[in-house]
Backbone atoms as SQL, in Angstrom:
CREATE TABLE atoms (id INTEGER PRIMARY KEY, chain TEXT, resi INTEGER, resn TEXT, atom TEXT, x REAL, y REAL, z REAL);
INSERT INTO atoms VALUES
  (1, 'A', 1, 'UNK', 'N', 19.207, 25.716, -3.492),
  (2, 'A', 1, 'UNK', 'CA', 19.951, 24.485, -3.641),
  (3, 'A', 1, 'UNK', 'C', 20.960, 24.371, -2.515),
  (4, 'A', 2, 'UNK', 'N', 21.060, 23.372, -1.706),
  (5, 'A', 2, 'UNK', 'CA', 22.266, 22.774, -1.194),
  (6, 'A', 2, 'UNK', 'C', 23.379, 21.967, -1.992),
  (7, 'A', 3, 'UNK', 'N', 24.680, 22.751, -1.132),
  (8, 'A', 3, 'UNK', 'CA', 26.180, 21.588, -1.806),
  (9, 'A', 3, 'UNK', 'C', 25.744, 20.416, -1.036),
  (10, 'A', 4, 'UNK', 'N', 25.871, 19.183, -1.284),
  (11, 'A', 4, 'UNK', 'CA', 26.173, 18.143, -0.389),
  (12, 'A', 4, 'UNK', 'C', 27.403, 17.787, -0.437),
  (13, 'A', 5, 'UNK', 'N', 28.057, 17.898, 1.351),
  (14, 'A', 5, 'UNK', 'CA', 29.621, 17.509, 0.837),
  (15, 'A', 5, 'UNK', 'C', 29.619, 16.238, 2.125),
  (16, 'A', 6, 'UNK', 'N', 30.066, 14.897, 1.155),
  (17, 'A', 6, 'UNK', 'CA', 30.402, 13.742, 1.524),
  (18, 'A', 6, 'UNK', 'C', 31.843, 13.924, 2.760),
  (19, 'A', 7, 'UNK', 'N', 31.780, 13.555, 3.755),
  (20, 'A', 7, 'UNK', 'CA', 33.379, 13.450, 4.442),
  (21, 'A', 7, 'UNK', 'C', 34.744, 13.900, 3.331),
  (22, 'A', 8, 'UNK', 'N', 34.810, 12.942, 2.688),
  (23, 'A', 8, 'UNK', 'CA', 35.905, 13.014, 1.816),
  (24, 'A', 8, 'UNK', 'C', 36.049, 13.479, 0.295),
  (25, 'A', 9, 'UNK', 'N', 34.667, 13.830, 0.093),
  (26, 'A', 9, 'UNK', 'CA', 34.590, 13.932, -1.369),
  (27, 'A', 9, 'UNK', 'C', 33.309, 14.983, -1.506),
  (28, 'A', 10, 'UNK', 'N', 33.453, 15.956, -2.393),
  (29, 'A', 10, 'UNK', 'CA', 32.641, 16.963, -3.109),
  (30, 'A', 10, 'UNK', 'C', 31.279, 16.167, -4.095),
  (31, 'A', 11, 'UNK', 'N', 30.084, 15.656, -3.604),
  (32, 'A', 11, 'UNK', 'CA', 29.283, 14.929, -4.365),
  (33, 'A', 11, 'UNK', 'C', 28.366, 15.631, -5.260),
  (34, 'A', 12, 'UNK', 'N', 27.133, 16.067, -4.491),
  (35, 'A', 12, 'UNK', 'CA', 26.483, 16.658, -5.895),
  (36, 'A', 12, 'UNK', 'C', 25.496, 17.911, -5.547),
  (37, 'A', 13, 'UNK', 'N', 25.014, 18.917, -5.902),
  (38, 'A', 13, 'UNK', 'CA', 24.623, 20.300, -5.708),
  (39, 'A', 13, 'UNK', 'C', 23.019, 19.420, -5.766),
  (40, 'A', 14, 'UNK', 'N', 22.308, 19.342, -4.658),
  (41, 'A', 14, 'UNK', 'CA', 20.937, 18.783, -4.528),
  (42, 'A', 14, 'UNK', 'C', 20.179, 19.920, -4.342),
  (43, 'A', 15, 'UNK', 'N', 19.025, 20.157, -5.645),
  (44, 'A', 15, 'UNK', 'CA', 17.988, 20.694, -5.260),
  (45, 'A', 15, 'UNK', 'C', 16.984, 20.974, -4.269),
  (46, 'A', 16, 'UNK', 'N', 16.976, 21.966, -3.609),
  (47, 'A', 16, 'UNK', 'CA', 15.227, 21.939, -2.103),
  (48, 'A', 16, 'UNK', 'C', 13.804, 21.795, -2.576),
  (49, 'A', 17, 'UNK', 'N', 13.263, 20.701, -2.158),
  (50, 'A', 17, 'UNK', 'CA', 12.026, 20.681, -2.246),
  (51, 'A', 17, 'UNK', 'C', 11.293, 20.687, -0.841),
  (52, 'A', 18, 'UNK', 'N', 10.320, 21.999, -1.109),
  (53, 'A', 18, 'UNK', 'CA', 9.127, 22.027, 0.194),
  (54, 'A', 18, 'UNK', 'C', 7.996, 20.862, 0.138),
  (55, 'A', 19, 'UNK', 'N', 7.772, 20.200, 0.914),
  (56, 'A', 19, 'UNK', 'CA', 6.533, 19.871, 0.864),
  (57, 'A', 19, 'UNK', 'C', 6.104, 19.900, 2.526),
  (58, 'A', 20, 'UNK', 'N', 4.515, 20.142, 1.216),
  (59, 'A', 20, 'UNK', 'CA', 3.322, 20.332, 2.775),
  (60, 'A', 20, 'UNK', 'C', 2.695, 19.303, 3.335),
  (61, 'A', 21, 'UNK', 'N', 2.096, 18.841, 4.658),
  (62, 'A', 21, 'UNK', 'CA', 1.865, 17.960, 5.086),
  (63, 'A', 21, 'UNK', 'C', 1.242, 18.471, 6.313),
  (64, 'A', 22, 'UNK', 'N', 0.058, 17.861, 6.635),
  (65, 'A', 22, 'UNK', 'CA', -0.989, 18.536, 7.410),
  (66, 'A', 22, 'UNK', 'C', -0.415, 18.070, 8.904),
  (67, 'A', 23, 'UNK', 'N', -0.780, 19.006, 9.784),
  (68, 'A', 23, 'UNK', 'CA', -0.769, 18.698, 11.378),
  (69, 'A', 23, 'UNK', 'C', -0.686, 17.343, 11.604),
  (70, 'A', 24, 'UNK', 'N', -1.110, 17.074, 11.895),
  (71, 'A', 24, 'UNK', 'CA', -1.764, 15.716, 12.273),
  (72, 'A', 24, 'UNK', 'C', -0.354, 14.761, 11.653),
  (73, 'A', 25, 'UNK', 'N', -0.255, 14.346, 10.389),
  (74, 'A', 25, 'UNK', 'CA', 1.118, 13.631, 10.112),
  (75, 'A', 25, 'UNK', 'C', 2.157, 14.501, 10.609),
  (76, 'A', 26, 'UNK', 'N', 2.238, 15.700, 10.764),
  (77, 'A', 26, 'UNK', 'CA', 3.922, 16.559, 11.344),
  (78, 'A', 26, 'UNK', 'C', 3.843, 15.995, 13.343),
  (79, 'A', 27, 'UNK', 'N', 2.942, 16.401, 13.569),
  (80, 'A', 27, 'UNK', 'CA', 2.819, 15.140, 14.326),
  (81, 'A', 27, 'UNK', 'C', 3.002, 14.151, 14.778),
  (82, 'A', 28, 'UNK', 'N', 2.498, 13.282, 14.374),
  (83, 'A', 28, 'UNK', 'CA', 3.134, 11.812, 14.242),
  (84, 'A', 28, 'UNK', 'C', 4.615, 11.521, 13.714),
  (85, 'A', 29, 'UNK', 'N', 4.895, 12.264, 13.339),
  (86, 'A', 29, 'UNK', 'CA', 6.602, 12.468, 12.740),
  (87, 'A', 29, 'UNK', 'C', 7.223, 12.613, 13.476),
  (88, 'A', 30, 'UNK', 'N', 6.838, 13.669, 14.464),
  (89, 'A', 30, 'UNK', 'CA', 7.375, 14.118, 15.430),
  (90, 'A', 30, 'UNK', 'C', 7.471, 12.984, 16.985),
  (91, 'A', 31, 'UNK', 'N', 7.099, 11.801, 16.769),
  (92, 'A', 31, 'UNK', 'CA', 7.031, 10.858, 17.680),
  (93, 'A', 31, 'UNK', 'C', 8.452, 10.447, 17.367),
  (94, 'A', 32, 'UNK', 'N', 8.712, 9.686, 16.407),
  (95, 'A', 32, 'UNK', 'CA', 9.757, 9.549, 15.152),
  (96, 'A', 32, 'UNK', 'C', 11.133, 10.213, 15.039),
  (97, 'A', 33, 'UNK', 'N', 11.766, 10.694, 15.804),
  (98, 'A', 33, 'UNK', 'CA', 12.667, 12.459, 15.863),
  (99, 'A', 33, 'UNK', 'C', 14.015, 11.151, 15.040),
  (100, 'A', 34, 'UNK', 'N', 13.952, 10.404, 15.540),
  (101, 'A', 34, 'UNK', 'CA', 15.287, 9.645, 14.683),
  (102, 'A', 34, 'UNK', 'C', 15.319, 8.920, 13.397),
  (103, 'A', 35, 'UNK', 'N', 14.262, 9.197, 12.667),
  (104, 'A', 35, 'UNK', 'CA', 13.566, 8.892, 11.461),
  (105, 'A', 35, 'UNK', 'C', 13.695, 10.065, 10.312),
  (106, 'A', 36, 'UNK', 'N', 14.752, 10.117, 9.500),
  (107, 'A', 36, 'UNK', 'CA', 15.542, 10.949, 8.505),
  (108, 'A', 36, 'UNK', 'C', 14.027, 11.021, 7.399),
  (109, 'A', 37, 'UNK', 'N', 13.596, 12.274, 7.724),
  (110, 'A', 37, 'UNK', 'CA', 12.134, 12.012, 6.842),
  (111, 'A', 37, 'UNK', 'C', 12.139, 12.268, 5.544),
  (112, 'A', 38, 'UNK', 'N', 13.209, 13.239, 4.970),
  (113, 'A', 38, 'UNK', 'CA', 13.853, 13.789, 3.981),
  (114, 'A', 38, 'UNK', 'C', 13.987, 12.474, 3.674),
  (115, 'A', 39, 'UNK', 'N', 15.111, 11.536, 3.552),
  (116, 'A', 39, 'UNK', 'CA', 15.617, 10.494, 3.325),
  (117, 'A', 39, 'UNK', 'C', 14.195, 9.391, 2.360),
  (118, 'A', 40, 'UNK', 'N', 13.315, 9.242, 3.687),
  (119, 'A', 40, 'UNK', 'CA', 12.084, 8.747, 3.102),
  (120, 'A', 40, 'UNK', 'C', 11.420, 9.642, 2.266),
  (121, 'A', 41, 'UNK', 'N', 11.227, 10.814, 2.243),
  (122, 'A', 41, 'UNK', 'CA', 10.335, 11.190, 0.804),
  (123, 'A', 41, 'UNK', 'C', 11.148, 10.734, -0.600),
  (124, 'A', 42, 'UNK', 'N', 12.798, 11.097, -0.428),
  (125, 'A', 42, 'UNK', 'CA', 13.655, 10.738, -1.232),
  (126, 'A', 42, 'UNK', 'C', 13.038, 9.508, -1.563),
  (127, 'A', 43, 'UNK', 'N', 13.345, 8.593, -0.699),
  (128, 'A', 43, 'UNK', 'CA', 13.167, 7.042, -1.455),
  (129, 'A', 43, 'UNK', 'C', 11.827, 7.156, -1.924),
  (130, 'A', 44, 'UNK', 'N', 10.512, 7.195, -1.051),
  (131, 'A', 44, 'UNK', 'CA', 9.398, 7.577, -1.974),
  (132, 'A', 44, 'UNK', 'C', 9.328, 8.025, -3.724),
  (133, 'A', 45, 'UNK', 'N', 10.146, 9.157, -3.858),
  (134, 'A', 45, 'UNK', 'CA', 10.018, 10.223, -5.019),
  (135, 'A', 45, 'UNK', 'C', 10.904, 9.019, -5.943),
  (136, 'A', 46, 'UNK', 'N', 11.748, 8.390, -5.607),
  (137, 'A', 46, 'UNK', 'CA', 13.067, 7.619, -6.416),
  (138, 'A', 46, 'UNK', 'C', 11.660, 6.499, -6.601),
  (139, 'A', 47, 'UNK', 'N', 11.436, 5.694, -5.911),
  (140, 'A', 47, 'UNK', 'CA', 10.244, 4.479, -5.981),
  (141, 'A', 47, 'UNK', 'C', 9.099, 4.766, -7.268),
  (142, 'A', 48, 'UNK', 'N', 8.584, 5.959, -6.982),
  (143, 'A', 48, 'UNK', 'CA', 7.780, 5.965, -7.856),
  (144, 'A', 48, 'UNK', 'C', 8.114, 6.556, -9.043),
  (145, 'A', 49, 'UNK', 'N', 9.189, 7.511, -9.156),
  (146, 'A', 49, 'UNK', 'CA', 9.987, 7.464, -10.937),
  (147, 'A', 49, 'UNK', 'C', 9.877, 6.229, -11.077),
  (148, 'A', 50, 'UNK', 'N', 10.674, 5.268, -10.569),
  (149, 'A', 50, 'UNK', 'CA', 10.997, 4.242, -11.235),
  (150, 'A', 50, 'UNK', 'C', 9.833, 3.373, -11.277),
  (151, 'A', 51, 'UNK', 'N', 8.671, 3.589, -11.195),
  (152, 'A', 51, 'UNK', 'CA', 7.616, 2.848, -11.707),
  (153, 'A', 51, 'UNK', 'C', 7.105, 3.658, -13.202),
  (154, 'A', 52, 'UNK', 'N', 7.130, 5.221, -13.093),
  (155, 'A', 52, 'UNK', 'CA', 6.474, 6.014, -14.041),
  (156, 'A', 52, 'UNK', 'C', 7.385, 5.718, -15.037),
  (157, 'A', 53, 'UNK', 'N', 8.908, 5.456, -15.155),
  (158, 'A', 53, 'UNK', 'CA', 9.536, 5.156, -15.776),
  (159, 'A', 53, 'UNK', 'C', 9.155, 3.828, -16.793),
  (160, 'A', 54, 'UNK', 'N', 9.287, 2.773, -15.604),
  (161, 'A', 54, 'UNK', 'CA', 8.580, 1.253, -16.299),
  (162, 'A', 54, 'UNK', 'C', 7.334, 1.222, -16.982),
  (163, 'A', 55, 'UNK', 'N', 6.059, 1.895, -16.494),
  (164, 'A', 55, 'UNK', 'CA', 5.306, 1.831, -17.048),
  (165, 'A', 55, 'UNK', 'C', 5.494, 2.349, -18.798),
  (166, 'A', 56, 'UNK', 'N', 6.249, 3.670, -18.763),
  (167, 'A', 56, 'UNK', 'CA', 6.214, 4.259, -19.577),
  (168, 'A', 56, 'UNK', 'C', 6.850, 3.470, -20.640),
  (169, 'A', 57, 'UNK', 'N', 7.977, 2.921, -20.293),
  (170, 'A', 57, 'UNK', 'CA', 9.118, 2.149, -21.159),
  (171, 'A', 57, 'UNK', 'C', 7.857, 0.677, -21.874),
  (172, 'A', 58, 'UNK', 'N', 6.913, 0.536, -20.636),
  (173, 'A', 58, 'UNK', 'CA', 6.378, -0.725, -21.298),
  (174, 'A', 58, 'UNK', 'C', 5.045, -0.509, -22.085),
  (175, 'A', 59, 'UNK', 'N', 4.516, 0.766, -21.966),
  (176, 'A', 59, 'UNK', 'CA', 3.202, 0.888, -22.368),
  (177, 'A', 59, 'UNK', 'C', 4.027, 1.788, -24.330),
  (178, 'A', 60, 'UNK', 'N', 5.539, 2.171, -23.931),
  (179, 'A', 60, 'UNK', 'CA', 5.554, 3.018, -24.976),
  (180, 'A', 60, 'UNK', 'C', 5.251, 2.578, -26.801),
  (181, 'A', 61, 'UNK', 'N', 4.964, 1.395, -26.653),
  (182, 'A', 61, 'UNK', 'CA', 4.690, 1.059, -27.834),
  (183, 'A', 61, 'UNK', 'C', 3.402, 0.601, -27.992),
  (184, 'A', 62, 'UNK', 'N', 2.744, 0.549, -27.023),
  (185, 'A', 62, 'UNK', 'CA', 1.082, -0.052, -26.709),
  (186, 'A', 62, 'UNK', 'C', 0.159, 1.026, -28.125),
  (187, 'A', 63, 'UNK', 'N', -0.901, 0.128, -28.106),
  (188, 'A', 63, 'UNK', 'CA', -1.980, 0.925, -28.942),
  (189, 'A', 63, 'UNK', 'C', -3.538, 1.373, -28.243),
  (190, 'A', 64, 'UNK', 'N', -2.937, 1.076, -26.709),
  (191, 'A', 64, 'UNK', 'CA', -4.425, 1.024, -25.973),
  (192, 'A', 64, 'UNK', 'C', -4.205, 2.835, -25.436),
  (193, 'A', 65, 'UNK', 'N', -6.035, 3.147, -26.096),
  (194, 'A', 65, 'UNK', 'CA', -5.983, 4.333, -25.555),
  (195, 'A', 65, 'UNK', 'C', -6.179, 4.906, -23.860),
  (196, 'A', 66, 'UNK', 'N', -6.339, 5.799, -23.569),
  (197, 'A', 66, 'UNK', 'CA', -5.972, 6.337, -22.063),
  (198, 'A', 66, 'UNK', 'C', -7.379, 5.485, -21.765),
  (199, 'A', 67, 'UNK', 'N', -8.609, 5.975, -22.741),
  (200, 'A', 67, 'UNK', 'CA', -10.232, 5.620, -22.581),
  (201, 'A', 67, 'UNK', 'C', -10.262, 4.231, -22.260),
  (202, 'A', 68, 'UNK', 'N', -9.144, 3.476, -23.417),
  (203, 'A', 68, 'UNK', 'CA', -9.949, 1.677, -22.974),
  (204, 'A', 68, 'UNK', 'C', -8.902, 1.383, -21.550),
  (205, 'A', 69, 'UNK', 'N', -7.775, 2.246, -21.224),
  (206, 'A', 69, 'UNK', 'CA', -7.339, 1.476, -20.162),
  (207, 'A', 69, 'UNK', 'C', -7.868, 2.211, -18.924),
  (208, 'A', 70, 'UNK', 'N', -9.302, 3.105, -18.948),
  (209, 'A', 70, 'UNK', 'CA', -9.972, 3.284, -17.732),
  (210, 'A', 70, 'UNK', 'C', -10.806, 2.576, -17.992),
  (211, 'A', 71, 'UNK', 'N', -11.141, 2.055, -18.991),
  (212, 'A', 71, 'UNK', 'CA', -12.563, 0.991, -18.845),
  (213, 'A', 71, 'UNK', 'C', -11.868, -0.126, -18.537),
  (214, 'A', 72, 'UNK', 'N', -10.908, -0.241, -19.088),
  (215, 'A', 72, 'UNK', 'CA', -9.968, -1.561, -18.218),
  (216, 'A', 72, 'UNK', 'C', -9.873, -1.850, -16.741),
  (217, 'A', 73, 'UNK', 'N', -9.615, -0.561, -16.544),
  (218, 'A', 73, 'UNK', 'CA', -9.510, -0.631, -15.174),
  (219, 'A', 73, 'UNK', 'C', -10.803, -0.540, -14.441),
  (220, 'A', 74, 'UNK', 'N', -11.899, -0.304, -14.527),
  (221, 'A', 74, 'UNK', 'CA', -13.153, -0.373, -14.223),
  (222, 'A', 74, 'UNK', 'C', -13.431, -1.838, -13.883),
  (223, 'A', 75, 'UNK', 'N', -13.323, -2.167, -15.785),
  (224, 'A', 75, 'UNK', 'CA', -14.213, -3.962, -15.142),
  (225, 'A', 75, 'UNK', 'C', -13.231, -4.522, -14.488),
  (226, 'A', 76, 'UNK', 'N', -12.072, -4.358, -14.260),
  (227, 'A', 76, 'UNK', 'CA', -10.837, -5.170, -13.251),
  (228, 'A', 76, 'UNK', 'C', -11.722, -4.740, -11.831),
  (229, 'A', 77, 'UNK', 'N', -11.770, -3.342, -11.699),
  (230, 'A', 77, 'UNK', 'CA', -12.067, -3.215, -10.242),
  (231, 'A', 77, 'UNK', 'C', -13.352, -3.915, -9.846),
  (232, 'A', 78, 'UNK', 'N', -14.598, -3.661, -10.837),
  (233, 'A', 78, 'UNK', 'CA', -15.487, -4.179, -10.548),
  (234, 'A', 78, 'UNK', 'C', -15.636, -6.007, -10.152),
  (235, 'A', 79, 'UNK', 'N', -14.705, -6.668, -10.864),
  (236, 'A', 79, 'UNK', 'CA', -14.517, -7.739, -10.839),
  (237, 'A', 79, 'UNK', 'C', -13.765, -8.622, -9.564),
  (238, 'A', 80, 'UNK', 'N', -12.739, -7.618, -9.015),
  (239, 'A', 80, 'UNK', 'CA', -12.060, -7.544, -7.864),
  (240, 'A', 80, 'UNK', 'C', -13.420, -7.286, -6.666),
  (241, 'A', 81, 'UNK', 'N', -14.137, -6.720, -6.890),
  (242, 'A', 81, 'UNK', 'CA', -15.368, -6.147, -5.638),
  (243, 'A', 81, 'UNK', 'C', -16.097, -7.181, -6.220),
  (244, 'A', 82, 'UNK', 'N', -16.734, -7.747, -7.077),
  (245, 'A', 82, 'UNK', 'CA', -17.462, -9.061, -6.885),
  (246, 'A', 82, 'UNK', 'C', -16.696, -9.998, -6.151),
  (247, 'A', 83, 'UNK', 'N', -15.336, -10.407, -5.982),
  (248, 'A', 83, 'UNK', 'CA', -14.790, -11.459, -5.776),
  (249, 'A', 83, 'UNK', 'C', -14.841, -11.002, -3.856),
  (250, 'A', 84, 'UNK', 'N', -14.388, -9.786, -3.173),
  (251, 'A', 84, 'UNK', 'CA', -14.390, -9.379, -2.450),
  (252, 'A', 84, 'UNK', 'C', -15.672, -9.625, -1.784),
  (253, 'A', 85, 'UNK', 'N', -16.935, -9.310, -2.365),
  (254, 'A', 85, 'UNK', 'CA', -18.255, -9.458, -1.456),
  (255, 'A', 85, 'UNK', 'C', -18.828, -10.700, -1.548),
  (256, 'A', 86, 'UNK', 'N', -18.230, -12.225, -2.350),
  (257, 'A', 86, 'UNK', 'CA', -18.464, -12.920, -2.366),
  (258, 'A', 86, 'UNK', 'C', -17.924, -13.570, -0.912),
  (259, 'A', 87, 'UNK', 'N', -16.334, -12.974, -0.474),
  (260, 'A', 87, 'UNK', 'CA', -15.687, -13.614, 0.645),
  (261, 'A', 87, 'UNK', 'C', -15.986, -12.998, 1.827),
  (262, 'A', 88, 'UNK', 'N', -17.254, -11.792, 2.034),
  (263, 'A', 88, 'UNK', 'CA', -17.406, -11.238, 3.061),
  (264, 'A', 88, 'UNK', 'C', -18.644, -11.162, 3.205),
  (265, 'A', 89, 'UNK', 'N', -19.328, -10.828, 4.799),
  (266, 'A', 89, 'UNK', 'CA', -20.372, -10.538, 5.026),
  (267, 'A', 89, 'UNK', 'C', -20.311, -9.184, 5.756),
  (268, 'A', 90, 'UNK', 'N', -21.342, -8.292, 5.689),
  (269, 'A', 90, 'UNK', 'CA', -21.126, -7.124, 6.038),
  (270, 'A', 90, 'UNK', 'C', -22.591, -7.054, 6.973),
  (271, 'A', 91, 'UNK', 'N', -22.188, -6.189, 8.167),
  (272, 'A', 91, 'UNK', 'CA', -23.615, -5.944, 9.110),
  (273, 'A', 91, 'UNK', 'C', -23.742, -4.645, 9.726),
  (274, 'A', 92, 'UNK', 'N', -24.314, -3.817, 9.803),
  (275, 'A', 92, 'UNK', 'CA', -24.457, -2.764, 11.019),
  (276, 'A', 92, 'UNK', 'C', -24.751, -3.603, 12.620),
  (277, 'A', 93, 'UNK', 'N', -23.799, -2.485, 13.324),
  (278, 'A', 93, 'UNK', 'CA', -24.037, -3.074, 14.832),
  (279, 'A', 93, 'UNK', 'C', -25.162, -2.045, 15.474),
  (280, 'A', 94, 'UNK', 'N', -24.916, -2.138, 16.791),
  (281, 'A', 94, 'UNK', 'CA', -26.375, -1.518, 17.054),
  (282, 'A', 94, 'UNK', 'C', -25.497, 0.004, 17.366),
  (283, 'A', 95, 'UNK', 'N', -24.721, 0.477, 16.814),
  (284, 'A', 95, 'UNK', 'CA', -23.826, 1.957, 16.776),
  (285, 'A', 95, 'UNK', 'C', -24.149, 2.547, 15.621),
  (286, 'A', 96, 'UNK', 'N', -24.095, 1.444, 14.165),
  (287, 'A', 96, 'UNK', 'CA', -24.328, 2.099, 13.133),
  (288, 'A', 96, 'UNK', 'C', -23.084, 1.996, 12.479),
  (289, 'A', 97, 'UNK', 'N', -22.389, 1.123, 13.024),
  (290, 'A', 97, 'UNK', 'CA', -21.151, 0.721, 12.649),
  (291, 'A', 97, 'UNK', 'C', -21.215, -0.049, 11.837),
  (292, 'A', 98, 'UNK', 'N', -20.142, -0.431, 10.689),
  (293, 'A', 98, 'UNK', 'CA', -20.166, -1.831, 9.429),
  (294, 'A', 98, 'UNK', 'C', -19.111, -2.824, 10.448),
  (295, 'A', 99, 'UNK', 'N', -19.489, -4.156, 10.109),
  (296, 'A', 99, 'UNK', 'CA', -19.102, -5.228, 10.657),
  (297, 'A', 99, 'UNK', 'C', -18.786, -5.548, 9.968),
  (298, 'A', 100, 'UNK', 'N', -17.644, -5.974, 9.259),
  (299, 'A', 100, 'UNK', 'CA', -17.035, -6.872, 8.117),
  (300, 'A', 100, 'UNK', 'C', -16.555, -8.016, 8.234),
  (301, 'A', 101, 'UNK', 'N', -16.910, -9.443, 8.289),
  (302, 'A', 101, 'UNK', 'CA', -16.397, -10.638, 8.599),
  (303, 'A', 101, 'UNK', 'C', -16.074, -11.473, 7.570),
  (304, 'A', 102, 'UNK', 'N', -15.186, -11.712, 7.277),
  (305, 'A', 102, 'UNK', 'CA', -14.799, -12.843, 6.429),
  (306, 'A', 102, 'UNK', 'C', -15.922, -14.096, 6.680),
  (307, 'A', 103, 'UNK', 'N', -16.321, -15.000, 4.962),
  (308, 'A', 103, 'UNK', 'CA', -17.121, -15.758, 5.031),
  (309, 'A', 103, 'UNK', 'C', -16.425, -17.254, 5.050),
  (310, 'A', 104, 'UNK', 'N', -16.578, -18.035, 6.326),
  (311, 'A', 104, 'UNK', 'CA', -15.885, -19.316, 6.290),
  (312, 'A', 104, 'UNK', 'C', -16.228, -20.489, 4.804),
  (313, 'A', 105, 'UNK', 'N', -15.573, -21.129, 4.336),
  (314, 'A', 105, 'UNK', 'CA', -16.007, -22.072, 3.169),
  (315, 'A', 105, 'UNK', 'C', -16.211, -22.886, 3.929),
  (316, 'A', 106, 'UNK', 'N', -16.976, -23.483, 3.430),
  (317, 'A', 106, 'UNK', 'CA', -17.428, -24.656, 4.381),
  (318, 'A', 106, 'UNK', 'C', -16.578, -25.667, 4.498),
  (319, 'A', 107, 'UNK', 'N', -15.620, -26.108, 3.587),
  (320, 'A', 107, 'UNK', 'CA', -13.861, -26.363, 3.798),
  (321, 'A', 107, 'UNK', 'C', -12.975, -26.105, 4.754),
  (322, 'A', 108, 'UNK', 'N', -13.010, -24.646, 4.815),
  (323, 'A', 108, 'UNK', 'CA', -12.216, -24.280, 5.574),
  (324, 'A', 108, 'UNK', 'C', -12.164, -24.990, 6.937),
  (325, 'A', 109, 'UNK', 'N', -11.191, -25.021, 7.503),
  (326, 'A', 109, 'UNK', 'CA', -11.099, -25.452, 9.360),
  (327, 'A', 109, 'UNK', 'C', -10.982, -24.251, 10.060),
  (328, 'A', 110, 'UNK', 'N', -11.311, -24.086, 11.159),
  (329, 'A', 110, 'UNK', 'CA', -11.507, -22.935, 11.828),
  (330, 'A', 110, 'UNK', 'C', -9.859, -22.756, 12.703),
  (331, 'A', 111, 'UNK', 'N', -9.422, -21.779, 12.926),
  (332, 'A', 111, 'UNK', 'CA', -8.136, -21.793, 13.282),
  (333, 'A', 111, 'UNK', 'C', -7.938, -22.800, 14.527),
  (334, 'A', 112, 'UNK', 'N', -8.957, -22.073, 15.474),
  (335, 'A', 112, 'UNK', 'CA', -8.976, -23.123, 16.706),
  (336, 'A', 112, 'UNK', 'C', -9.667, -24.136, 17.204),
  (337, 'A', 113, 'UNK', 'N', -9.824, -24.471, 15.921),
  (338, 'A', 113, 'UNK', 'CA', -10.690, -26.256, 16.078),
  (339, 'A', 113, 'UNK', 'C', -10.116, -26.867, 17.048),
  (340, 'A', 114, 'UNK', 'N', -8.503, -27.041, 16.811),
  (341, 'A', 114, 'UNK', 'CA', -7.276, -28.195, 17.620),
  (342, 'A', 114, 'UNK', 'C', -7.085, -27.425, 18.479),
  (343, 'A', 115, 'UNK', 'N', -7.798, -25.892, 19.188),
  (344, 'A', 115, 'UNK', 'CA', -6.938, -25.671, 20.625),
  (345, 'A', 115, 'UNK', 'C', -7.173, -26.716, 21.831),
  (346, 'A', 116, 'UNK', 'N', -5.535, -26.617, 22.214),
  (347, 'A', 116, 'UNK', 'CA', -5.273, -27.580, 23.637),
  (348, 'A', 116, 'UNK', 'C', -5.483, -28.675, 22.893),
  (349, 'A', 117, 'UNK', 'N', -5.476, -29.156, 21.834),
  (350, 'A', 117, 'UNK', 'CA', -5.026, -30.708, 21.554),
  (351, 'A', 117, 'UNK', 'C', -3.590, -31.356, 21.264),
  (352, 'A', 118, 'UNK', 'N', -2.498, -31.682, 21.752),
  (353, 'A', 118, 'UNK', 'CA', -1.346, -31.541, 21.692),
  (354, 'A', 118, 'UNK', 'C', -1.594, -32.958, 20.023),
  (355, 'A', 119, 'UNK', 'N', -0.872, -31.881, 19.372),
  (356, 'A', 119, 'UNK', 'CA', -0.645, -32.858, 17.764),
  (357, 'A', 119, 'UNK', 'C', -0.503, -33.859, 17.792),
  (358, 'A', 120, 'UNK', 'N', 0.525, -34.428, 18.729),
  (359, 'A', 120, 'UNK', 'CA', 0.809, -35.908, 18.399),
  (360, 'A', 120, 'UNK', 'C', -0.077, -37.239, 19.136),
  (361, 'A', 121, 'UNK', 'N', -1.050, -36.369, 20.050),
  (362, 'A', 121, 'UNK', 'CA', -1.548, -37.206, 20.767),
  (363, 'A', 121, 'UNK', 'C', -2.893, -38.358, 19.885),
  (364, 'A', 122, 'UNK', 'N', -3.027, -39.566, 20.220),
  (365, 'A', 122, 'UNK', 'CA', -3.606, -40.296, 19.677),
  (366, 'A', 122, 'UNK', 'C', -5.153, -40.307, 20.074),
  (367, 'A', 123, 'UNK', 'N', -5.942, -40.299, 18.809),
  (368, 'A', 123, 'UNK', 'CA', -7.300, -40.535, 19.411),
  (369, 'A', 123, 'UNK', 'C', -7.512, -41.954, 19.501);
């Protein structure tokens, strides 16, 4: 444990936590040297209590078991990926690569229909 002592005031005896984190992100951190990383896991670790918290506070009277809220969450996802491959087209290139393009509605206007047409000008 560390004391943390504020300039003027004796604040609070903060626990050490290790965490591991592969090459590659220590790394990229290391681009970063003025980026208090401690600070951000902090807010991280504080962010998500306070969701495990909410959830908990709101599910604590629920009657849905763990089972129906993974099947819940199933047909949500599944339903989310129908809606998803309805708005996309997908292709291999000649790499073997996926091509993912958004599908225009036939509504839609294309961004640069009006390039170089100055708005106010009259047809």
């Amino acid at each position: 444990m560390f004391l943390y002592v504020n300039s003027h005031k004796l604040c609070e005896i903060m626990p050490n936590l290790t965490l591991s984190i592969n090459a590659k992100i220590q790394r990229e951190m290391k681009a970063f040297p003025e980026i208090n990383w401690s600070q951000v896991a902090r807010s991280a670790i504080e962010r998500k209590l306070a969701e495990m918290k909410f959830l908990a506070e709101f599910t604590k009277e629920s009657e849905i078991t763990l089972e129906d809220a993974q099947e819940l969450g199933k047909k949500v996802g599944k339903a989310i990926a129908a809606q998803y491959k309805m708005n996309v087209e997908m292709q291999l290139d000649e790499n073997k690569k996926v091509i993912i393009t958004k599908k225009i509605h036939p509504l839609e206007i294309e961004d640069d229909l009006f390039e170089g047409v100055d708005p106010f000008t009259l047809l």
